[in-house]
C-alpha positions as CSV (number, residue, x, y, z in Angstrom):
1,X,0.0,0.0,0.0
2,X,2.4,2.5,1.0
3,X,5.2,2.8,-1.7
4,X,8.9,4.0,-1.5
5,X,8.6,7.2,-3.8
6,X,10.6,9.3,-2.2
7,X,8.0,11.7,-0.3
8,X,5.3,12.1,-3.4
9,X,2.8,11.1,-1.3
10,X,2.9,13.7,1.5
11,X,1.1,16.2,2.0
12,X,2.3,20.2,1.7
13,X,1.6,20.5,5.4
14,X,0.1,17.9,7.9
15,X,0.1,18.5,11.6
16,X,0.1,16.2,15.1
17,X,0.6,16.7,18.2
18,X,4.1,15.9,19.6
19,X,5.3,14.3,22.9
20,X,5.5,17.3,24.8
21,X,1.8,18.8,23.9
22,X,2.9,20.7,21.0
23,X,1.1,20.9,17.5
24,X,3.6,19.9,14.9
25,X,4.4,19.4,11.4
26,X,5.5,19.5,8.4
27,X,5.3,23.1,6.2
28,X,5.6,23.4,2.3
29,X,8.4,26.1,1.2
30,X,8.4,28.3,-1.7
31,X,11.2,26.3,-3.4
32,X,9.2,22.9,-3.2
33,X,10.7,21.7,-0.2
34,X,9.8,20.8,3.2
35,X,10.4,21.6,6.7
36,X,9.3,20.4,10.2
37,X,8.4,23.4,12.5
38,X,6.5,23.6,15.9
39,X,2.8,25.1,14.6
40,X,2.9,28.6,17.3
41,X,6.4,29.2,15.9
42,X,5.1,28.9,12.0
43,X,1.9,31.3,13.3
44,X,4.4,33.5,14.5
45,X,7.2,33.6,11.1
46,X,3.5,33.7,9.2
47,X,2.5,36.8,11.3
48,X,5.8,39.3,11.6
49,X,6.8,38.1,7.7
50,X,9.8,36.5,8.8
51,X,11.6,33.4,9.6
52,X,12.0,33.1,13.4
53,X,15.8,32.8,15.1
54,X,16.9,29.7,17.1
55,X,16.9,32.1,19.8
56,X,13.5,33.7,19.5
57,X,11.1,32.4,22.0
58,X,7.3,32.1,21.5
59,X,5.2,32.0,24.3
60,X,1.5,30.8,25.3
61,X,-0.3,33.5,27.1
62,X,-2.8,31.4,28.5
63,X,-0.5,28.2,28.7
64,X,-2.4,25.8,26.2
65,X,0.5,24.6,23.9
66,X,-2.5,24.0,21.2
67,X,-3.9,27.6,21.1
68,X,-1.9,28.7,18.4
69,X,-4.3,31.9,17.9
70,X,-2.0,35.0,17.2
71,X,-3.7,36.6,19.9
72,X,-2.4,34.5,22.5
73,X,1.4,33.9,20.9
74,X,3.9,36.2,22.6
75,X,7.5,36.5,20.9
């Protein structure tokens, strides 16, 4: 059922949540590529219009590692 061709069958972006109560995933890129990102972090890149730091910290206002709305993401 599953084959081996080399990634075809993914899809741009598919999300799950990770062991530590994070929403995760996979993200599509402008050149056709992929990347694996943490979901509040890609809200955040998505809202300022740039690609976040290793250094930048996001933060849960309220503390729910799923509400990813921009409203409660705090870099």
């Amino acid at each position: 059922m599953w084959a081996n061709n080399g990634g075809h069958n993914r899809q741009p972006e598919s999300w799950w949540i990770g062991h530590k109560g994070y929403i995760e995933g996979r993200v599509g890129l402008p050149n056709g590529g992929q990347r694996r990102v943490k979901q509040h972090r890609w809200v955040m890149e998505l809202h300022l219009g740039r690609r976040l730091s290793p250094h930048d910290d996001v933060h849960h206002l309220n503390g729910v590692r799923t509400d990813n709305r921009i409203e409660n993401l705090q870099l």
